[in-house]
N, C-alpha and C positions, 0 to 999 in steps of 0.2 A: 516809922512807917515809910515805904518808900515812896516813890514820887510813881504816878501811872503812869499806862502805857500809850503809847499813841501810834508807835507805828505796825504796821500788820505784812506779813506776806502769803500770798497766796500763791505756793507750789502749781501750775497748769504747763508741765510740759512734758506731761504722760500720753503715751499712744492711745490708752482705752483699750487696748488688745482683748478685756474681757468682756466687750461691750460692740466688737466687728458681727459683722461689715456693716452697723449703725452706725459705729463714730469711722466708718472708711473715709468721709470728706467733711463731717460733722466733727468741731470736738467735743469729747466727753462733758465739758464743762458748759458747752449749748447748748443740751438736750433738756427740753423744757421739764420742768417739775410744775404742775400748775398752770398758771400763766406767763411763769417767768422762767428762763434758762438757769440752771441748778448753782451757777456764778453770781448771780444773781442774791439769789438768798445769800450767800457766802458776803458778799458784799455791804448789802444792807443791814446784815448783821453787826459787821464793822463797826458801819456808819454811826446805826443805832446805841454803837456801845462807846460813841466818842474819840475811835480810830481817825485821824485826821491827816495818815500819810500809810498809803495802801500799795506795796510793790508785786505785782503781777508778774511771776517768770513763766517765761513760756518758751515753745519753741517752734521748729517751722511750721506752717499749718495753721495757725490759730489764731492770724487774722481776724477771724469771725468776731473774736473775744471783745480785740480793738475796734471793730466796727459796732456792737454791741454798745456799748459805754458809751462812743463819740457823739460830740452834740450833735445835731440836723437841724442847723434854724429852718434849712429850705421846707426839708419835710413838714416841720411846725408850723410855718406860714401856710403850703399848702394847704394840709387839712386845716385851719382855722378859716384859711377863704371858702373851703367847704362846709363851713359850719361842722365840721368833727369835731368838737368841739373839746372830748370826753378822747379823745386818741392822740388828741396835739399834747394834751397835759400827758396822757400815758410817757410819750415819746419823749419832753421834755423832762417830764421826773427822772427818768433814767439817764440824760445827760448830767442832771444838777447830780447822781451820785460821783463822776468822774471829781468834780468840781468839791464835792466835800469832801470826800475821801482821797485829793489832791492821788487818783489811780495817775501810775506809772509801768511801763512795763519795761523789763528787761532778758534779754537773750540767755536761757541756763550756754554754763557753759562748764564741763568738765568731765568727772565719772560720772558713769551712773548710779543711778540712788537718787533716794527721797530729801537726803542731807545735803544734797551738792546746790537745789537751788535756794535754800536756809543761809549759806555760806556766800552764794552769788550775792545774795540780796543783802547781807551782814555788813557786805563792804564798802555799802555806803549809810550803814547805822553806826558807825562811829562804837561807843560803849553802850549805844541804849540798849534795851532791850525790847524783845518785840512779838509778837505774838503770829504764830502759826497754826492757819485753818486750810484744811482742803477743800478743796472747790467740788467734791463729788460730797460732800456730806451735807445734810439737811439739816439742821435741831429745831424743835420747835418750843417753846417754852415761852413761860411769863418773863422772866429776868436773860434775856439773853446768853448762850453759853458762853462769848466772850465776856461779856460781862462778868457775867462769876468766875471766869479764870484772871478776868485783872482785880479785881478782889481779892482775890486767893494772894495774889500776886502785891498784892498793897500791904498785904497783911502780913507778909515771911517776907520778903524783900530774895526769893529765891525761885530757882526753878517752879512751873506749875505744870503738873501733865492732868490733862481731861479723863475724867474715869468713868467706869458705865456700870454697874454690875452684871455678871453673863453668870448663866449654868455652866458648870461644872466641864460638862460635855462640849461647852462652846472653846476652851481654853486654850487649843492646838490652830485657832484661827488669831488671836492675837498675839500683841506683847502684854504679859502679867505683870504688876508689879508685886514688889518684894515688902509690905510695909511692917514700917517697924513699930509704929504706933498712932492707933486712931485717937485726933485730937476734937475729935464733935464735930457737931455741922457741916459733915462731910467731908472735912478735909483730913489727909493724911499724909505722915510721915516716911518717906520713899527711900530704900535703901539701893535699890536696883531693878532691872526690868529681865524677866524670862520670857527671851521671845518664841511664843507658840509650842508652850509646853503641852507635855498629854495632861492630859486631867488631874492621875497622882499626883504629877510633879507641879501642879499649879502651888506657887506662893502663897494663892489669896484667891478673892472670889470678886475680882475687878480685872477689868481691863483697860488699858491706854486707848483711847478712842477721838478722834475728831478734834483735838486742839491741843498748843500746849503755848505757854509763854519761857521765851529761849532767851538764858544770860550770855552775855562775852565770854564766861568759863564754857558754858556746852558751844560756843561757837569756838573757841580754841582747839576744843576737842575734833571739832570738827575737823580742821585745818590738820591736824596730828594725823586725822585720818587718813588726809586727801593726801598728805606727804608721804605715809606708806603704800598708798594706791601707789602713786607714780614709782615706787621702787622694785614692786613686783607687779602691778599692772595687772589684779586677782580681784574677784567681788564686787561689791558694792560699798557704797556711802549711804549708810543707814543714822538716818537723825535718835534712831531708840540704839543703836549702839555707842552714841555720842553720850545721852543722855544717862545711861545704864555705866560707862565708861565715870562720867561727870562724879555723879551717887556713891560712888566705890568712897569716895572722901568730903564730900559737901554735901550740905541741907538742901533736897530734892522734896516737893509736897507733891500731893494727887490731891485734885479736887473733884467729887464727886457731881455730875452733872444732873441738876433735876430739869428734865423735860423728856421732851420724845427725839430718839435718833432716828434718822433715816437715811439709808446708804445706798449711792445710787451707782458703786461700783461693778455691777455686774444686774445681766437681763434678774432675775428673780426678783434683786431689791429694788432695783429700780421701776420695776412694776407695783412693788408694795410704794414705793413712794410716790408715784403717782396716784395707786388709790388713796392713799392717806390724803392726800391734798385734795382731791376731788372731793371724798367727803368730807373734809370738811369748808368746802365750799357754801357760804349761803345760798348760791341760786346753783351750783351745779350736784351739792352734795342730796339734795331729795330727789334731783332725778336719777342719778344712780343709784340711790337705795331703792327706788322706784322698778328699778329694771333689775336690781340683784333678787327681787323677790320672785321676776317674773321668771327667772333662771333658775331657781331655788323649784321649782315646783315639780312632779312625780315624772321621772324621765319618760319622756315617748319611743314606744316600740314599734 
């Protein structure tokens, strides 16, 4: 069995370009889901799943992220001399995450692509291995999605990619994997990833979604890549060509995620993911249902 995971990275140095002129001075990873900023969930999730060393890359602009995290005794003294008593602890809970999830942030730096800041952050994990979430996805679930991907990950001592099942029709929006053999309980045996096939050409009826746990092999890979970027100075640094690259010769799993996804990369989902949260809010989700009825009713002429 291998030993688990402990450290986490969290990609945040994307423009949001499908999310302008919202995230124009906002980052995408601010913008609240609920009551908390969409990094936020990303984090506590961690937390909750025993991540005990969290690296944040980011890039210019995003500030806001570091100011989010950082303790405020001043501000928690204030409101407690106010008697807020119920805002001092808001404010302080979200300091003591910095403080468990020992959050760090670091400058991406190199091509572009999703791989390059995996590979930033790699350089100071040594051989471990680590676990990669985006900061615009939501899960919701009993057992945490990190959770069951270091599971997955205890269990084959290998690569783990997060998987979701989609329609047919959905297949040309992600990476498919290639699997070679379902071994129960969700988990699968991964031979490669087709990224954004049409439908015929889907491998399978999954997709790569919201997380993955990454070895020193798919970080090598990485490096291989970033060393033919600099030769011809063409595309991207894509983490599912690393990993799809990795598969061609090593034991790759998919682990099937049970919960609810919610993607908050672009206006549409990011609206379904506020609704989702809203309702299910104890004190905010009946007043919404409240008002959805009242909107539901025979259009006026």
């Amino acid at each position: 069995m291998a030993t688990t995971i402990r450290r986490a990275v969290i990609p945040a140095a994307g423009l949001g370009s499908r999310l302008l002129p919202l995230t124009k001075a906002i980052p995408k990873e601010m913008l609240p889901v609920g009551d908390k900023p969409v990094i936020e969930h990303t984090v506590r999730e961690l937390v909750a799943s025993g991540i005990t060393d969290i690296t944040i890359v980011v890039s210019g602009g995003k500030s806001l992220i570091q100011d989010h995290f950082r303790p405020n005794p001043a501000l928690v003294a204030r409101l407690r001399a106010d008697g807020k008593t119920a805002y001092a602890d808001a404010v302080e809970e979200v300091g003591e995450l910095s403080r468990l999830g020992h959050i760090t942030y670091l400058d991406q730096h190199g091509p572009y692509g999703n791989g390059t800041p995996v590979l930033n952050a790699a350089r100071n994990f040594g051989d471990e291995p680590m676990l990669v979430l985006w900061p615009d996805d939501v899960f919701v679930a009993e057992v945490p999605r990190a959770q069951q991907l270091i599971r997955a990950y205890e269990a084959t001592s290998c690569p783990v990619l997060a998987l979701l099942p989609i329609e047919p029709a959905d297949s040309g929006r992600y990476g498919v994997p290639v699997v070679k053999e379902d071994l129960g309980d969700g988990q699968l045996r991964i031979t490669g990833l087709v990224e954004k096939p049409a439908p015929q050409d889907a491998p399978s009826a999954f997709a790569a979604i919201g997380g993955y746990v990454i070895t020193p092999g798919i970080v090598d890979e990485l490096r291989e890549q970033t060393r033919r970027w600099y030769d011809r100075r063409e595309g991207e640094i894509y983490l599912t060509d690393a990993i799809n690259a990795y598969a061609g010769s090593h034991a790759v799993y998919g682990q099937v995620i049970r919960g609810n996804w919610y993607d908050t990369g672009n206006p549409a989902d990011y609206l379904v993911a506020q609704f989702a949260s809203a309702l299910s809010h104890p004190e905010y989700g009946p007043l919404l249902r409240a008002m959805t009825h009242t909107l539901d009713g025979p259009a006026k002429t």
